[in-house]
C-alpha angles and dihedrals in degrees: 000000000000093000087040104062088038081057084053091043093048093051090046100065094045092059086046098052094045102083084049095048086043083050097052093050094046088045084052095044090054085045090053106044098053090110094303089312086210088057088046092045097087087043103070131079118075124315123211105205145192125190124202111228125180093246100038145329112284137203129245135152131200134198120194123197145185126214128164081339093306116126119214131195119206113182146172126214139202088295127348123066139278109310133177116267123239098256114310119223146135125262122177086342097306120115103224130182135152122257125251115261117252092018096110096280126095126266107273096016118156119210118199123188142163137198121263113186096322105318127074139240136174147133134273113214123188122211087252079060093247104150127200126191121230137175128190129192119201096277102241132257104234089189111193114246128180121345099277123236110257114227122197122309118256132221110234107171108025095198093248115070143345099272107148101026124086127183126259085209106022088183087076098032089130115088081071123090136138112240116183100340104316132085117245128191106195109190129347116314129121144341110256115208134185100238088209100093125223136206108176116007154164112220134190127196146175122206139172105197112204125225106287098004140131148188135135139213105242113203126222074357085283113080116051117197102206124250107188149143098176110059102085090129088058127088111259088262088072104042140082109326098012129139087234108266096336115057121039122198114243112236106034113254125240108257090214119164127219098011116112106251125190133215114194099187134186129194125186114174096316093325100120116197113180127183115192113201087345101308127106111248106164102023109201103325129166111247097217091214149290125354133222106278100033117149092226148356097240105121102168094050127082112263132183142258102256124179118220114254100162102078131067135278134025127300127179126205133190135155102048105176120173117188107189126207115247 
């Protein structure tokens, strides 16, 4: 009898350790047929990246990602904000996926690429066969180490003229004029951008933001926290006080037209704090990456403060008050 209830034993937890083992294989089959996960492995991360268009570079950023042995692709185009990506998968040692729709590609385009010591490069094809270059190199980290030191505030806008700002697009310049003291875009013209450039900051800015209008103030020329009166069909992560299309306020901002508003916003590597009208709204959260709009890729560089032009209504602005780390 002894033998015999080992033998039971024995046969019970095998039956009992079958539906995990079947579990396990089936977890390492998914695993293995997302496009050859050890081929997608050194594909994923964050991409910086810059396409070559006939007319100029543009910017674009990727993130690929791996759950339950499903690859997913987030990007964000020329403008816009971070879509999923078409499947992602390797074919003949090339990662392919199709672009995201209004993100500056064609409907249907399919973008290649490989890795070429440790950056990527590729193609995106649209379904005309127009075909566009493009490289990425792993966005940086731009971990936040200890609290900087602060050096003096400077003046960005002196309330008299545009010293200081150029336009991205002089040709519709403008929309842009100074009026008592404060800077008004009235319509849809051109970027206007500090040519000073900035790496960690605290900045400080006034707005009035008109009935259906929007704009945004872009950092480093890469991060635009949404101004806006005119978004309420959008989710809370594209409307007044957002971080465009990543980082949301808690809680959700009055759209009030026409009232004088105030960001004070601090950026430490990527660590992004905003108070609106002295309260904290986003305490100390990571920007992914680029947003659409964004006058490069180039994460690690300086960049500069730049004011949206591009979109519709007026928008006044004072007070523009930059304190740079030292």
């Amino acid at each position: 009898m002894v033998k015999q209830g080992r033998l039971w034993v024995v046969l019970l937890l095998a039956a009992l350790l079958v539906p995990f083992a079947g579990s396990g294989i089936a977890e390492a089959q998914a695993v293995a047929s997302s496009s050859d996960s050890g081929s997608i492995r050194p594909y994923l991360g964050r991409w910086d990246l810059t396409v070559k268009t006939p007319t100029q570079d543009r910017p674009s950023w990727l993130e690929l990602s791996e759950r339950h042995g499903q690859v997913q692709g987030l990007m964000v185009g020329f403008w816009g904000h971070a879509t999923p990506t078409g499947t992602v998968q390797i074919k003949d040692g090339e990662i392919e996926f199709t672009a995201p729709t209004d993100e500056g590609f064609d409907d249907g385009t399919v973008i290649k690429g490989k890795l070429d010591g440790g950056r990527l490069a590729g193609t995106a094809t649209s379904p005309k066969g127009v075909s566009w270059s493009w490289t990425g190199q792993r966005a940086p980290a731009l971990a936040a180490g200890s609290s900087p030191q602060w050096g003096n505030p400077v003046q960005l806008f002196d309330g008299k003229d545009l010293s200081g700002w150029k336009f991205a697009d002089p040709a519709h310049g403008k929309v842009w004029s100074v009026e008592d003291g404060t800077l008004v875009r009235n319509g849809t013209g051109s970027e206007l951008i500090s040519v000073p450039k900035f790496r960690d900051f605290k900045l400080h800015v006034e707005f009035n933001c008109g009935p259906m209008a929007n704009s945004g103030v872009y950092l480093r020329g890469r991060y635009e926290v949404q101004i806006e009166t005119d978004s309420i069909s959008e989710p809370p992560n594209r409307r007044l006080g957002a971080v465009y299309g990543f980082l949301t306020p808690e809680p959700p901002l009055a759209r009030t037209p026409d009232v004088w508003q105030t960001y004070d916003i601090t950026l430490v590597g990527r660590t992004l704090t905003l108070v609106h009208d002295g309260k904290t709204v986003i305490d100390h959260q990571e920007i992914p990456g680029i947003t659409g709009g964004a006058l490069d890729s180039h994460e690690g560089s300086p960049g500069p403060i730049y004011l949206q032009g591009t979109e519709a209504g007026r928008v006044v602005f004072r007070n523009i008050v930059i304190t740079p780390a030292e």
